[in-house]
SERO-4910 file (N, C-alpha, C, O; in steps of 0.05 Angstrom, whole numbers):
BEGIN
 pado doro    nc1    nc2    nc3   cac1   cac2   cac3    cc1    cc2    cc3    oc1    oc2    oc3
  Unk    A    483    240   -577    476    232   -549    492    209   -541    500    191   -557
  Unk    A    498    208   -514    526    190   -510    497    167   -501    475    171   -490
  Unk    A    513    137   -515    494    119   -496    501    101   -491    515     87   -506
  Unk    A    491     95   -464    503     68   -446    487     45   -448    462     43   -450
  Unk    A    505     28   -447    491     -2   -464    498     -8   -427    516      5   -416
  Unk    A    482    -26   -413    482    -50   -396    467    -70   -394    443    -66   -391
  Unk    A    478    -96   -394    470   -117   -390    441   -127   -374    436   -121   -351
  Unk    A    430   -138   -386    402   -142   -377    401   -156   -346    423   -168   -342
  Unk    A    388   -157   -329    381   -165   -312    356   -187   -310    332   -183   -313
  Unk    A    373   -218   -302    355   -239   -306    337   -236   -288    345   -227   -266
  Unk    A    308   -242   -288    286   -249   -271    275   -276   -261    263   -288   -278
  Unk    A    277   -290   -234    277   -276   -218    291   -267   -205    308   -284   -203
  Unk    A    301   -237   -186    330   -239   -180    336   -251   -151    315   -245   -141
  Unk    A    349   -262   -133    355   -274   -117    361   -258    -96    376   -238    -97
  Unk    A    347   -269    -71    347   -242    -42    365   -256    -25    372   -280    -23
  Unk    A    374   -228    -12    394   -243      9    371   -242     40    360   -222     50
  Unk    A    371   -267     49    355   -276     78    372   -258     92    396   -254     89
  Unk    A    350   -246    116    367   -241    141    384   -275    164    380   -299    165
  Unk    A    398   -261    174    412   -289    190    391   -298    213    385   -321    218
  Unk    A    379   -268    230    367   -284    260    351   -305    246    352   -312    222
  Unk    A    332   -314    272    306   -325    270    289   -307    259    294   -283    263
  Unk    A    267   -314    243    243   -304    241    214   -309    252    202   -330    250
  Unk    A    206   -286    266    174   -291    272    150   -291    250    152   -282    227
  Unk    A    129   -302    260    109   -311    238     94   -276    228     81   -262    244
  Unk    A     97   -272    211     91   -251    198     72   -249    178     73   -265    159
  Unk    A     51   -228    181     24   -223    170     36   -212    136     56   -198    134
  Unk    A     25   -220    116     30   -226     86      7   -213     83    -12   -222     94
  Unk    A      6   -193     71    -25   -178     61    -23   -171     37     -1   -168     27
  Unk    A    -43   -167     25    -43   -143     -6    -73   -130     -7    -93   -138      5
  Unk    A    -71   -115    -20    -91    -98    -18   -113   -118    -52   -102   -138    -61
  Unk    A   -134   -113    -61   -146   -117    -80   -168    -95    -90   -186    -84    -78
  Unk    A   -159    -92   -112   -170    -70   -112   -195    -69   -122   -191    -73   -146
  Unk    A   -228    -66   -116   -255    -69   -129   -261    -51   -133   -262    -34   -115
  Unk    A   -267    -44   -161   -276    -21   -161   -310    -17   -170   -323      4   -169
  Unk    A   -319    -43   -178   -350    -50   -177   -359    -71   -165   -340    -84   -157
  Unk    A   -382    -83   -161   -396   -106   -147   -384   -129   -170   -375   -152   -165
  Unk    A   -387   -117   -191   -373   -143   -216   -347   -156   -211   -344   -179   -218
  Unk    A   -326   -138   -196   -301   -148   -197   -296   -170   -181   -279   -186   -190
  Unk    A   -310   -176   -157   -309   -191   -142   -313   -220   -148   -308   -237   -131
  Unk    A   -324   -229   -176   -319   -248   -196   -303   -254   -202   -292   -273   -192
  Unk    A   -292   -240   -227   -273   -248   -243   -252   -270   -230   -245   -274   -207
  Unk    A   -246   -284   -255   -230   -300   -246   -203   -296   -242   -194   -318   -237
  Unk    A   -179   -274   -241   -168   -270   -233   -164   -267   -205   -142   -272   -196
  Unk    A   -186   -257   -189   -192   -255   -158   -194   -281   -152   -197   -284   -128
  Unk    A   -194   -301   -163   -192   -322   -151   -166   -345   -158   -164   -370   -161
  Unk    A   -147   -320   -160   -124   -340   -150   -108   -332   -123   -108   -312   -108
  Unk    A    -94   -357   -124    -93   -370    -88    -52   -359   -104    -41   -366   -126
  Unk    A    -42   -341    -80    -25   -334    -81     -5   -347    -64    -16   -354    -43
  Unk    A     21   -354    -64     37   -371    -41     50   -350    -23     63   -329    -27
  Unk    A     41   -362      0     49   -350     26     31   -323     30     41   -304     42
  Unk    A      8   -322     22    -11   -297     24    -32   -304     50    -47   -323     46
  Unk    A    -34   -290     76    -55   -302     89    -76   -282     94    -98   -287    103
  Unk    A    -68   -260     87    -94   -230     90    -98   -217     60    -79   -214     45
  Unk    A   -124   -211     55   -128   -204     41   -147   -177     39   -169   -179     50
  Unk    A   -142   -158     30   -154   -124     31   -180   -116     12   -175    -96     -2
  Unk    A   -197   -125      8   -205   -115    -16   -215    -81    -15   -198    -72      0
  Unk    A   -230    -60    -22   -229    -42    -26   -271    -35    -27   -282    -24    -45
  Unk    A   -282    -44     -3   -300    -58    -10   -325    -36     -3   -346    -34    -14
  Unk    A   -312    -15     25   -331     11     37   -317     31     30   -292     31     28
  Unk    A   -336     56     25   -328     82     22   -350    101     40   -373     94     41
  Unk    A   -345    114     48   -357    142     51   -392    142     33   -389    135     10
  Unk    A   -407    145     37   -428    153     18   -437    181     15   -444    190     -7
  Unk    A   -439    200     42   -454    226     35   -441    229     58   -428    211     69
  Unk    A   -445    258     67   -446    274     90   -458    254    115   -445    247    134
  Unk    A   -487    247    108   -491    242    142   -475    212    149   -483    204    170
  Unk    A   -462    202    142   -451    181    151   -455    152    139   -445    131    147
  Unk    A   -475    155    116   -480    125    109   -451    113     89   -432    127     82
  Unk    A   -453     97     86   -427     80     83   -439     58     57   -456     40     61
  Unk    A   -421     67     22   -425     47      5   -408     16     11   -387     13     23
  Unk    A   -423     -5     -2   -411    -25     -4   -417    -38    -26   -439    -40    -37
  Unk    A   -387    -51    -35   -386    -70    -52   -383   -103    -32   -379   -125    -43
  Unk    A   -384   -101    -18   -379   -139    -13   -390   -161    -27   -410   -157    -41
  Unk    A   -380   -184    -25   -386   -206    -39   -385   -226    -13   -366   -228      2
  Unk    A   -408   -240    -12   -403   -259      9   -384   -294      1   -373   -311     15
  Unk    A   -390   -289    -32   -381   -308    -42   -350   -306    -48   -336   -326    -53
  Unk    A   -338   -277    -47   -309   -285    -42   -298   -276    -25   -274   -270    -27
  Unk    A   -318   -272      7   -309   -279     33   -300   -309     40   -281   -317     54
  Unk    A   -321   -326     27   -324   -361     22   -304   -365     12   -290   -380     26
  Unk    A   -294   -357    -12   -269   -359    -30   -241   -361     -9   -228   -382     -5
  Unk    A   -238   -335      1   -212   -330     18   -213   -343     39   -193   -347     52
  Unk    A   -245   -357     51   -241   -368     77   -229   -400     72   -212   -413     85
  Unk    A   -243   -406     50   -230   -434     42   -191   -442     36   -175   -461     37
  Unk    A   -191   -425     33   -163   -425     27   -149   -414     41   -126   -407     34
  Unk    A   -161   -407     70   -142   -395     93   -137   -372     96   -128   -366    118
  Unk    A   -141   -351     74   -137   -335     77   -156   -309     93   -180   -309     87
  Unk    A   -146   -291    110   -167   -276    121   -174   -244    115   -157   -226    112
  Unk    A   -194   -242    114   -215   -225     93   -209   -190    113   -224   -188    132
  Unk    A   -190   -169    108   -200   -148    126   -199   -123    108   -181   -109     99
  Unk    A   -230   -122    105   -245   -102     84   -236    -77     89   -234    -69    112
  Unk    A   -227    -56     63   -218    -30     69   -244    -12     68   -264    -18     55
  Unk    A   -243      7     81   -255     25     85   -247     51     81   -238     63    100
  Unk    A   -250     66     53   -231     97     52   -257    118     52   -281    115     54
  Unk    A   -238    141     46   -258    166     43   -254    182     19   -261    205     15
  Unk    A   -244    168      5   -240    181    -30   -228    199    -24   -230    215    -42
  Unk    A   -215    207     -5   -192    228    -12   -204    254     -7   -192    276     -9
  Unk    A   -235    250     -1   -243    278      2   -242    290     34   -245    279     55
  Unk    A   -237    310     30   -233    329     58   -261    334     73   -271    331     95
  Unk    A   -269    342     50   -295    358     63   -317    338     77   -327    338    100
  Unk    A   -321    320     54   -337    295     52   -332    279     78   -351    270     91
  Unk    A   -308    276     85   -290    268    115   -304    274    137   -316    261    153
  Unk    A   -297    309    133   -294    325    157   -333    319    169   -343    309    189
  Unk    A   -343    328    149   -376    329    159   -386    305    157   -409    306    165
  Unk    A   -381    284    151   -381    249    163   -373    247    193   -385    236    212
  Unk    A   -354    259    193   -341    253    224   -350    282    247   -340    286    269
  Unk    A   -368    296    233   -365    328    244   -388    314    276   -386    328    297
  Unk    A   -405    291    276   -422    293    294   -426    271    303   -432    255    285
  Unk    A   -425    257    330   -430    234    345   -442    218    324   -436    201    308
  Unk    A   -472    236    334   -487    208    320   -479    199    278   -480    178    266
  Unk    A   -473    218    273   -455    208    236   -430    192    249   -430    171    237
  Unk    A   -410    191    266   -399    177    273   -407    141    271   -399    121    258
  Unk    A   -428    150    293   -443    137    305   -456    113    276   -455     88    274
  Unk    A   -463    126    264   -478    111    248   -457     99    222   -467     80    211
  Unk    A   -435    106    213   -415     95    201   -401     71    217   -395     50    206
  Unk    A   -398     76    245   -385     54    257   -417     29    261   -416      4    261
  Unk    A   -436     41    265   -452     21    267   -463     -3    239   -473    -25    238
  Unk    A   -456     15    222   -457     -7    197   -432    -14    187   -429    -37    178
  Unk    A   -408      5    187   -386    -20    185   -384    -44    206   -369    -63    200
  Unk    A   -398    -45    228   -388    -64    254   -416    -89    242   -416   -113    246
  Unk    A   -437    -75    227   -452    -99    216   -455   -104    193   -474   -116    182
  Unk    A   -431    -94    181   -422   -114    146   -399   -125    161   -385   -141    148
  Unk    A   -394   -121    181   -365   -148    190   -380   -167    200   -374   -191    195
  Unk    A   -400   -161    217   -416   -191    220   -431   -205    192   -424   -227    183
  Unk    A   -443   -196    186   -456   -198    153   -435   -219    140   -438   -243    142
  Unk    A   -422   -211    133   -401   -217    111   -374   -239    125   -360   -253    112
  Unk    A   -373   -236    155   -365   -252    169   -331   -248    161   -315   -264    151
  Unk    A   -329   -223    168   -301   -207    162   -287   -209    179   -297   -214    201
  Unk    A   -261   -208    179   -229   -219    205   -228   -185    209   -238   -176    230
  Unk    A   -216   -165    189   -216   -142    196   -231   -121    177   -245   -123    157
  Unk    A   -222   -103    189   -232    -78    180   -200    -61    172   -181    -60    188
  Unk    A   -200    -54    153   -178    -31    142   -183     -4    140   -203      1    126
  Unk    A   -173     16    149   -185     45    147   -163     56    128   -139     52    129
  Unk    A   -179     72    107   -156     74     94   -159    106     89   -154    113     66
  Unk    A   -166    126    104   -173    153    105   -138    177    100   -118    180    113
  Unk    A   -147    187     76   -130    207     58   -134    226     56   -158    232     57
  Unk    A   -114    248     50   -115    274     48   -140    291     62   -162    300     55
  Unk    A   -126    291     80   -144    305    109   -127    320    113   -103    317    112
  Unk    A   -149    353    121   -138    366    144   -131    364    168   -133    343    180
  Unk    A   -120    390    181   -118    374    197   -146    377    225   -145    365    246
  Unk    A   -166    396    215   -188    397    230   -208    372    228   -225    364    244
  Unk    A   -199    360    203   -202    333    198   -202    309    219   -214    296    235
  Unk    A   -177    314    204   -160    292    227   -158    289    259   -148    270    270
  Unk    A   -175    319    278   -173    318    308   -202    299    302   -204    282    320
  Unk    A   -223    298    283   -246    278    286   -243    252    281   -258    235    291
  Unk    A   -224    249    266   -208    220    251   -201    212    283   -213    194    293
  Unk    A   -184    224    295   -179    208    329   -204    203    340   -209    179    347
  Unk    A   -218    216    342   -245    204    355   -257    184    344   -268    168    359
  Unk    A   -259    179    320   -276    166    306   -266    141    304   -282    122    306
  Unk    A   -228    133    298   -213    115    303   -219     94    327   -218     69    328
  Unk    A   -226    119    350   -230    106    384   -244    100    385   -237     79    397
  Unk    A   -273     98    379   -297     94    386   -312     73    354   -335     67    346
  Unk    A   -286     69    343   -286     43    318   -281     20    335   -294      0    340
  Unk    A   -255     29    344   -241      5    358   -250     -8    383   -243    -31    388
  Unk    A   -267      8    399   -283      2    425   -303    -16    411   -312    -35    424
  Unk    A   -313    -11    380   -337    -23    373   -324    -55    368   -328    -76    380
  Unk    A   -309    -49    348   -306    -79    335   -278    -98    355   -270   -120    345
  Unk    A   -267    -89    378   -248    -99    392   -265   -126    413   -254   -145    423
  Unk    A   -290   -121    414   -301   -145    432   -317   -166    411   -322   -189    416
  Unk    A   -324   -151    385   -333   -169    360   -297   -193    365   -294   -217    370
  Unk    A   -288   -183    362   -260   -201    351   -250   -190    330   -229   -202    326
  Unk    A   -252   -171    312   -256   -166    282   -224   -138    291   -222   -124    311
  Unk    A   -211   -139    274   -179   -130    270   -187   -106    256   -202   -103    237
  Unk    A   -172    -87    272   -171    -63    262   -146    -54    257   -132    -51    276
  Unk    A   -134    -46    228   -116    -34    215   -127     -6    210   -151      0    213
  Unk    A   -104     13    199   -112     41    200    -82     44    184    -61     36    193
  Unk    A    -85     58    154    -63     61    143    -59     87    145    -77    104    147
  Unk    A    -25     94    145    -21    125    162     11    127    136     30    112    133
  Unk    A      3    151    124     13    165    102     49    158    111     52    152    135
  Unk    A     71    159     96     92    162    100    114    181     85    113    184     61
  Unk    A    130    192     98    139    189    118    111    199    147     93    215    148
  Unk    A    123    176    171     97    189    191    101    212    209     84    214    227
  Unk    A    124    233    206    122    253    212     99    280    196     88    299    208
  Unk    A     97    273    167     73    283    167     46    277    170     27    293    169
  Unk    A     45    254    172     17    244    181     11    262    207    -11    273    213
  Unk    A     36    262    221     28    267    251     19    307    258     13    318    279
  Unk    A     22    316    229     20    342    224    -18    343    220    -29    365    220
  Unk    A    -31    321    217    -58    311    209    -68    299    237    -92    304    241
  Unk    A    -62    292    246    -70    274    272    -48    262    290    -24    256    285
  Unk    A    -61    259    310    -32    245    333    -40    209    328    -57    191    331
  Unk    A     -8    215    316     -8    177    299     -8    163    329    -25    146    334
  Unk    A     11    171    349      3    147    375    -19    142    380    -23    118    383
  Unk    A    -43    161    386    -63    158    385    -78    138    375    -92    121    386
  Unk    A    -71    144    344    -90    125    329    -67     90    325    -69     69    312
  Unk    A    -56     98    338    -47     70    342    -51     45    370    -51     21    373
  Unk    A    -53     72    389    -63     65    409    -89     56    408    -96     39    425
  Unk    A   -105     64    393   -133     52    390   -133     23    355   -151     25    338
  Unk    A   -125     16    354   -124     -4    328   -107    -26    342    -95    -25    364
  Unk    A   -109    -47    321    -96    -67    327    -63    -68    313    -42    -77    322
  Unk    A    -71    -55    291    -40    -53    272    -47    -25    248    -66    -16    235
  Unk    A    -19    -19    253    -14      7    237      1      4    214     24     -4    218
  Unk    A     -9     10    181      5      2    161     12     23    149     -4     38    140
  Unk    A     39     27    147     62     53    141     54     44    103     53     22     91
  Unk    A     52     62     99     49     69     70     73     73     57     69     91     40
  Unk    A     98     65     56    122     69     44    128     60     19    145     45     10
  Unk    A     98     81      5    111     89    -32    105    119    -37     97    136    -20
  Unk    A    110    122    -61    105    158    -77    120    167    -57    108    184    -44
  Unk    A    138    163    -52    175    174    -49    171    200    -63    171    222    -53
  Unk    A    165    192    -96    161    213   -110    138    214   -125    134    193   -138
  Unk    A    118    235   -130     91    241   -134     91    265   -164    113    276   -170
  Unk    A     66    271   -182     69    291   -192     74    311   -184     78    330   -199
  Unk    A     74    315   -151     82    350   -146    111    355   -132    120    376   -121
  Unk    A    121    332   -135    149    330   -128    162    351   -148    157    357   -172
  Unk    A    184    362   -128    198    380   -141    217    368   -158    228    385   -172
  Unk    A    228    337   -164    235    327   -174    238    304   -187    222    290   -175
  Unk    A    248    291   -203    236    255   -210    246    241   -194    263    252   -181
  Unk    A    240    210   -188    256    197   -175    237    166   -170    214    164   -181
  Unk    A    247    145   -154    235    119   -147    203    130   -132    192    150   -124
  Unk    A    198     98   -134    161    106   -119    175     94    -90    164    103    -70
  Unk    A    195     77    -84    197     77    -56    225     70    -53    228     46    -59
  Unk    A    252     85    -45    287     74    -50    290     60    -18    271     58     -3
  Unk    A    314     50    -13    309     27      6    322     50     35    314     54     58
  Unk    A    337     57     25    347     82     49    324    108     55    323    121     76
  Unk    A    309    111     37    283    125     43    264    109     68    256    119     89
  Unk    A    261     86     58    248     71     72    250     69     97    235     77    115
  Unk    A    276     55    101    287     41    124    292     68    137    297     63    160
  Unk    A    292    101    132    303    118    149    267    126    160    263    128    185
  Unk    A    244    132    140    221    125    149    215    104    179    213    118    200
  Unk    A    213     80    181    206     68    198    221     71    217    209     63    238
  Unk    A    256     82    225    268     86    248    250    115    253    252    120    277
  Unk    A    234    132    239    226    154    247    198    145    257    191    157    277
  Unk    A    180    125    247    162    110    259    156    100    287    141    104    306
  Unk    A    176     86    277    183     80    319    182     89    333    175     77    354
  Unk    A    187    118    333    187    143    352    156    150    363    149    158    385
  Unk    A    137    142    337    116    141    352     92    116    360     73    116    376
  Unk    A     98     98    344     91     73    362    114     47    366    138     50    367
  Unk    A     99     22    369    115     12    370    127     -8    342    126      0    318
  Unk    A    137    -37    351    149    -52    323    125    -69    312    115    -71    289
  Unk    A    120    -79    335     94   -108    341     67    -95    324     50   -107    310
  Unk    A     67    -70    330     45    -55    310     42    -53    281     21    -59    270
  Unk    A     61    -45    270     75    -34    252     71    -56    228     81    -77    235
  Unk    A     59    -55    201     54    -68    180     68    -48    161     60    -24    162
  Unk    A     85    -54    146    106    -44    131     87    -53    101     82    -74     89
  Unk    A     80    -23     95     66    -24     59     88    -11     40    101      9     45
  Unk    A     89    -31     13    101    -31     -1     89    -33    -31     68    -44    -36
  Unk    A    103    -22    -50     97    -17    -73     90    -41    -94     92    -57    -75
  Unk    A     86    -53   -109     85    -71   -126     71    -58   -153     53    -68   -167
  Unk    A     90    -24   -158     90    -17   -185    118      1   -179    131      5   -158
  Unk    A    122      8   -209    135     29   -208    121     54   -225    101     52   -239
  Unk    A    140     83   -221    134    105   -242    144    107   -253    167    105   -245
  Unk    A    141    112   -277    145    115   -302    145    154   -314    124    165   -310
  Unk    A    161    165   -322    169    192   -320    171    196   -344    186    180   -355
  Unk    A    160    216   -361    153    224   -386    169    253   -380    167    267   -360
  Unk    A    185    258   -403    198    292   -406    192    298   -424    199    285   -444
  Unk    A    170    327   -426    168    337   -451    189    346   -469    195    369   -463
  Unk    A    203    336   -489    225    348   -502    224    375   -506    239    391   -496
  Unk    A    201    381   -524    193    402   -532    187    428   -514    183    451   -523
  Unk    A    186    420   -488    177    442   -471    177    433   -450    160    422   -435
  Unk    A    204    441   -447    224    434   -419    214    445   -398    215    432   -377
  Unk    A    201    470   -395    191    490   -379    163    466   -369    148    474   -351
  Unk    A    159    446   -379    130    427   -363    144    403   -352    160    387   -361
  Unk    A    129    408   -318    141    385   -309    139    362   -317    120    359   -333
  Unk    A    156    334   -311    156    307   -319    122    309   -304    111    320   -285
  Unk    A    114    286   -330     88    273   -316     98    246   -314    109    234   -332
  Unk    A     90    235   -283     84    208   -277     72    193   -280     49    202   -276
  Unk    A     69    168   -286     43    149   -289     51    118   -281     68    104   -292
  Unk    A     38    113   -263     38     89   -243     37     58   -269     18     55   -285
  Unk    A     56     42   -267     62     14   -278     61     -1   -253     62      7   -230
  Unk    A     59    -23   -261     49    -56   -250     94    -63   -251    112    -52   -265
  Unk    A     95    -75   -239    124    -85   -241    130    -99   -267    153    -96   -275
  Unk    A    112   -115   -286    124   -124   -306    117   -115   -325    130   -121   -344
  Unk    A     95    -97   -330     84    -79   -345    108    -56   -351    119    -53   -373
  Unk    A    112    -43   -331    146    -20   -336    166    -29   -341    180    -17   -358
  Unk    A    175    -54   -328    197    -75   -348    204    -82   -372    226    -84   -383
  Unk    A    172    -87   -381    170   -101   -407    178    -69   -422    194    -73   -440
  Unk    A    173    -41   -420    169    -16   -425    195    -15   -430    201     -8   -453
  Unk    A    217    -23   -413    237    -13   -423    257    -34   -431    279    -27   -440
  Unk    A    252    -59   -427    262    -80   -433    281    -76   -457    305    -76   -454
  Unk    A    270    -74   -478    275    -73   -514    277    -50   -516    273    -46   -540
  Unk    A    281    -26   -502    284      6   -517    296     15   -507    307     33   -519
  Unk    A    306     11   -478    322     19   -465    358     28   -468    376     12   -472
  Unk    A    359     50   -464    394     60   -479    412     58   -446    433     48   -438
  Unk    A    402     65   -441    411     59   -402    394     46   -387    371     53   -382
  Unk    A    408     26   -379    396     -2   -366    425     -6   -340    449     -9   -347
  Unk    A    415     -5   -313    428    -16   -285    424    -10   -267    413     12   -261
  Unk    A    431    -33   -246    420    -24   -212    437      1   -204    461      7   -207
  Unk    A    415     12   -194    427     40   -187    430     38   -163    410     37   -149
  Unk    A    456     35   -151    462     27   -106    454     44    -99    451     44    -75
  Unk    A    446     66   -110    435     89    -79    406     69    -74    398     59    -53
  Unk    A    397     68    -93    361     58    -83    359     31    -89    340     18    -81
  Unk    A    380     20   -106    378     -7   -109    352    -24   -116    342    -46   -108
  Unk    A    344      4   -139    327     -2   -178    345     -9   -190    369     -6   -186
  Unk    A    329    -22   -211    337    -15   -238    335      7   -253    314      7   -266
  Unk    A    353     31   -257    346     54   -263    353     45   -299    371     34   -312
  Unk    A    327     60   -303    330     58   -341    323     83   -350    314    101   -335
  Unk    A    326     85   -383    322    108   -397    319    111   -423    339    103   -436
  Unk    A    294    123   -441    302    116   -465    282    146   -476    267    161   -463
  Unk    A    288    147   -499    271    163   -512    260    163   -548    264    146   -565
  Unk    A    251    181   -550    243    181   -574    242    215   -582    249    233   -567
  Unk    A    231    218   -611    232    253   -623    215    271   -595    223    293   -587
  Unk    A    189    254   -583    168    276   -568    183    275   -535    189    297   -524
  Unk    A    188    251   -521    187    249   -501    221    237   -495    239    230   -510
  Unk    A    220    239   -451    250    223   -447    228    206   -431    209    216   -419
  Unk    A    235    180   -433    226    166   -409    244    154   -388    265    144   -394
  Unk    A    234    155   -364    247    154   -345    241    134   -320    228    146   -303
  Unk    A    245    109   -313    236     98   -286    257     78   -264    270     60   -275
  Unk    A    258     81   -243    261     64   -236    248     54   -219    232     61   -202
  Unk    A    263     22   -232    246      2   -235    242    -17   -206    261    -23   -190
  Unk    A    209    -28   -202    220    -46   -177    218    -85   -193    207    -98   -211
  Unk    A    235    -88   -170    237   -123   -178    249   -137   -159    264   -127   -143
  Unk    A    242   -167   -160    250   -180   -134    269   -170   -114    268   -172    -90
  Unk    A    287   -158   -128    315   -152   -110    303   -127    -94    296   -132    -70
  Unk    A    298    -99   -107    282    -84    -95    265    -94    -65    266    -89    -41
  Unk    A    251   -110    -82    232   -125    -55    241   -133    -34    231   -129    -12
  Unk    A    262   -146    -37    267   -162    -26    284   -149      3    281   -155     27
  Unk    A    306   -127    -12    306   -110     11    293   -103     23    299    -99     47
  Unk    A    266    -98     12    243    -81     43    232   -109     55    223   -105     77
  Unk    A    231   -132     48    223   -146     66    250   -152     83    251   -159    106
  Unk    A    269   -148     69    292   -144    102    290   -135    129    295   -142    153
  Unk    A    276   -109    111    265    -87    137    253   -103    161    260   -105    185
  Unk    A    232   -113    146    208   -128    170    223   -143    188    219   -143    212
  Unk    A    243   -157    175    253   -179    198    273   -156    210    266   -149    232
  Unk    A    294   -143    199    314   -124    208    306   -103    241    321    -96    259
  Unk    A    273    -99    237    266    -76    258    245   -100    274    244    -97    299
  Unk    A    231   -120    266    221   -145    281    196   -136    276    180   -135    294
  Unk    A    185   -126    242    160   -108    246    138   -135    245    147   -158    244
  Unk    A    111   -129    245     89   -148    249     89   -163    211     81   -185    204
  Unk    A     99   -144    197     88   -156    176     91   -137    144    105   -117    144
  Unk    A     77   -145    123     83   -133     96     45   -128     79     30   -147     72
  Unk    A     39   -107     78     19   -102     62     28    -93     28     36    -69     29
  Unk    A     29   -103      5     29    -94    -20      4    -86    -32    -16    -98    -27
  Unk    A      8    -55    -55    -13    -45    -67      6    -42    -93     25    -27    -96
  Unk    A     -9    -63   -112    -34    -73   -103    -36    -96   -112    -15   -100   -123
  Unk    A    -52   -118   -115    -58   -141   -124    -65   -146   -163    -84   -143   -178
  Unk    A    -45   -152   -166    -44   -150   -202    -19   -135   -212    -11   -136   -235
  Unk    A    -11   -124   -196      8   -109   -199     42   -124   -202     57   -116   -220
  Unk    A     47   -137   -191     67   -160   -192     71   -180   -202     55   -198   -209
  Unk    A    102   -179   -204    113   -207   -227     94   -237   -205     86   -237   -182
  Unk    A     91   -254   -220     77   -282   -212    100   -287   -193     98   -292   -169
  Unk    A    124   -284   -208    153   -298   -190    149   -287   -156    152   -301   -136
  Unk    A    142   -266   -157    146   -245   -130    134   -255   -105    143   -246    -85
  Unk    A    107   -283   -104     94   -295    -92    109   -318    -82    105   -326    -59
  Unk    A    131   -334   -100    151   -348    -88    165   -340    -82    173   -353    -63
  Unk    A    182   -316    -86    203   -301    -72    181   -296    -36    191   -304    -15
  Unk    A    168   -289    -38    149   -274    -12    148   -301     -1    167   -302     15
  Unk    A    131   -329     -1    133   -348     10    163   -361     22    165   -372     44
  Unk    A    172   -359     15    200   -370     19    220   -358     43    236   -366     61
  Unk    A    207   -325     28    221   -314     46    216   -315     78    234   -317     95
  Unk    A    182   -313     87    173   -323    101    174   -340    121    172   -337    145
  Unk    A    179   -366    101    179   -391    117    201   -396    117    209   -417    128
***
């Protein structure tokens, strides 16, 4: 097997600033809770630089007629308010279709989802609300517009910020619902620009390359505007497993943290370099069972998509997810910022 030796790549790596001016731009990450317990730990309570929104993962869907689980913590609403940062709770639907569709199938289930999310934002004394509704039909999705509208009528005279994250690229979102629409009713729209490549991809490749990206949000535009527009970004990479033995099975993927997949190929790696089409670190290594395969994200990566933001004049940067990133990546992000 032929193998290519390249030179390691020091951390942290150094971004190139855009030249204009910059406007003051919304810094988000997502957090991810997955019980009432998490909202403790002491990891959730570190204060990140240059971070001023914060996502936690806090409502879901509960049944058919519309009731709505929660994890909140009022005590690390207190947490984020002390430290400036502002609290806008996500709200998804597990990805289920069905579960969706007959939630949203009737006024009053409408009706009664928007009326208790609009009073855990008073409760809990929440900045926004995040909708984070997936894999929908699209009989789905003509209720998802209604339900969007008549969110935003609710919590627009509260004061309380409505985001609505919309799948990328957003030409197929718009195969699910009319994205102007649901932009026209929210306060800001957050483009999902990762899983580039997914397990049912016909092929391997990055979770988000920078010409993918940047050709995404010129296709964005088309249906709302810039001032709207919260540009989401990855803070892992995939990691690509080839069965040696039985070539005929596709690569399986499996989602890494940025220094977690680094460290992976740091010391084993036979091909190690930035690859300019996507401008990873594309690496490679194997052993007797498997090939592994990822590229990698890291400051530089990043640092191009926060180009983007200033490059198209977008509102801002959401990362998923929180834990997921080098420590360095919070001074690269402040800096870049300010």
């Amino acid at each position: 097997m032929l193998i290519m030796l390249f030179s390691l790549l020091a951390l942290p790596v150094s971004f190139t600033a855009a030249s204009n001016e910059r406007q003051v731009k919304i810094v988000m990450i997502w957090d991810y809770i997955g019980r009432t317990q998490d909202n403790l730990r002491p990891d959730k309570r570190i204060v990140h630089a240059g971070l001023d929104v914060i996502s936690p993962t806090w409502f879901s869907i509960r049944n058919r007629s519309g009731n709505v689980a929660s994890l909140a913590s009022r005590e690390y609403v207190q947490w984020a308010h002390s430290h400036g940062i502002k609290v806008w709770a996500l709200f998804e639907n597990k990805s289920d279709d069905q579960l969706t569709y007959e939630a949203l199938f009737t006024r009053s289930r409408r009706q009664r989802m928007i009326n208790q999310i609009a009073g855990y934002a008073e409760e809990f004394r929440l900045d926004g609300i995040n909708i984070d509704f997936e894999a929908m039909s699209r009989r789905t999705g003509r209720l998802f517009e209604t339900f969007i509208a008549e969110l935003y009528e609710k919590l627009k005279p509260m004061g309380v910020t409505l985001s609505v994250d919309i799948s990328f690229p957003v030409s197929y979102a718009q195969t699910i619902y009319d994205v102007s629409l649901i932009a026209k009713n929210s306060d800001y729209v957050i483009i999902m620009a990762y899983d580039q490549h997914h397990a049912e991809s016909e092929k391997i490749g990055p979770a988000a390359a920078i010409d993918w990206v940047k050709r995404g949000i010129e296709e964005a535009l088309n249906y709302f505007s810039n001032e709207k527009m919260i540009l989401g970004i990855p803070f892992y990479s995939i990691v690509w497993f080839e069965d040696k033995k039985n070539t005929l099975l596709k690569a399986r993927p499996e989602l890494r943290g940025m220094k977690e997949a680094y460290d992976m190929f740091d010391k084993t790696a036979v091909i190690w370099g930035r690859d300019r089409i996507t401008e990873q670190i594309y690496a490679e290594f194997e052993n007797e069972e498997v090939r592994c395969k990822a590229w990698l994200e890291d400051d530089h990566s990043i640092s191009l998509k926060l180009d983007t933001i200033n490059d198209y004049n977008l509102a801002g940067m959401s990362a998923w997810r929180r834990g997921l990133e080098w420590p360095e990546t919070w001074d690269m992000i402040k800096a870049y910022f300010n």
